[in-house]
GUGU-689976 format. One record per residue (C-alpha): x, y, z negated. Coordinates in steps of 0.2 Angstrom, whole numbers, plus 5000, padded with zeros to 4 digits. Each point is the difference from the previous one (the first is absolute). Example, Ala and Ser with C-alpha at 12.3 -4.5 7.8 and 13.67 -1.06 7.14 Angstrom:
2
506249784961
500650175003
END
This chain:
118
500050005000
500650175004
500350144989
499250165005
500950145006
501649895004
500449965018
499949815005
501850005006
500550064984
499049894990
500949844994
498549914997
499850045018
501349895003
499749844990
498049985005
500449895017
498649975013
500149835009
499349985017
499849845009
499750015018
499449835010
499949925016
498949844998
499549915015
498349984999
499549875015
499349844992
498849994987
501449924987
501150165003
498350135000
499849924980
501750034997
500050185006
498450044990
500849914985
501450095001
499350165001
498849944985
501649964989
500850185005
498450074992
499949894986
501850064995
499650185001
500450055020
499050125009
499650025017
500650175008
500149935018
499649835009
501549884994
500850154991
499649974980
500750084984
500150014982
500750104987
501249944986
500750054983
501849975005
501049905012
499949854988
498349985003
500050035019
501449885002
498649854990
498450075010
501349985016
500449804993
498349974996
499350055019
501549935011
499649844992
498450015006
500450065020
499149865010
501449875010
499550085018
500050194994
501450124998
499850134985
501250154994
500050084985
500850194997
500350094982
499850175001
500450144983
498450084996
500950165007
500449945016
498349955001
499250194995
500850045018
499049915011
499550095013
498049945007
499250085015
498349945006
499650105016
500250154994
499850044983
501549964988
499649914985
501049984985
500649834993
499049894990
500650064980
500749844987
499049924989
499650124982
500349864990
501549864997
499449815002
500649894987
500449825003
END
């Protein structure tokens, strides 16, 4: 959680909250690979992913230690005919996406206003 007044590249709790994205490409062309695509995509949401894009999900993290178990947990669960690649991004880094939909300019999505405890 950010401290008011304090810019996020300044912040150092900026810079331990990590977001993880995992971004898939699951073939999807028999019915046995079609239920393990949706279970996949069920599983991300069970751990605490969100969607922000078709085959692009994400999810914010305490701290690295916790991004690095949700990261385990998920690539254990990557089906055998589907390719899946996870990215660790510092709460900072993510403040300075940039999204455009046609034209209007939106700002990012902020992180959560609470701490989960395991």
């Amino acid at each position: 959680m950010r401290r008011p007044g304090r810019l996020p590249l300044l912040d150092p709790l900026a810079w331990r909250a990590m977001w993880v994205f995992a971004m898939f490409d699951l073939p999807v062309e028999t019915p046995v690979q079609r239920r393990d695509y949706a279970r996949f995509r069920k599983d991300l949401r069970a751990d605490g992913f969100l969607m922000m894009q078709y085959s692009v999900y994400f999810r914010h993290c305490a701290n690295a230690e916790s991004a690095a178990a949700h990261i385990r947990r998920m690539g254990a669960r990557v089906p055998p005919q589907g390719e899946v690649r996870f990215m660790m991004v510092t709460d900072a880094q993510f403040a300075r996406i940039r999204i455009f939909t046609g034209n209007r300019r939106r700002p990012p999505e902020t992180p959560p206003a609470q701490l989960e405890f395991f």
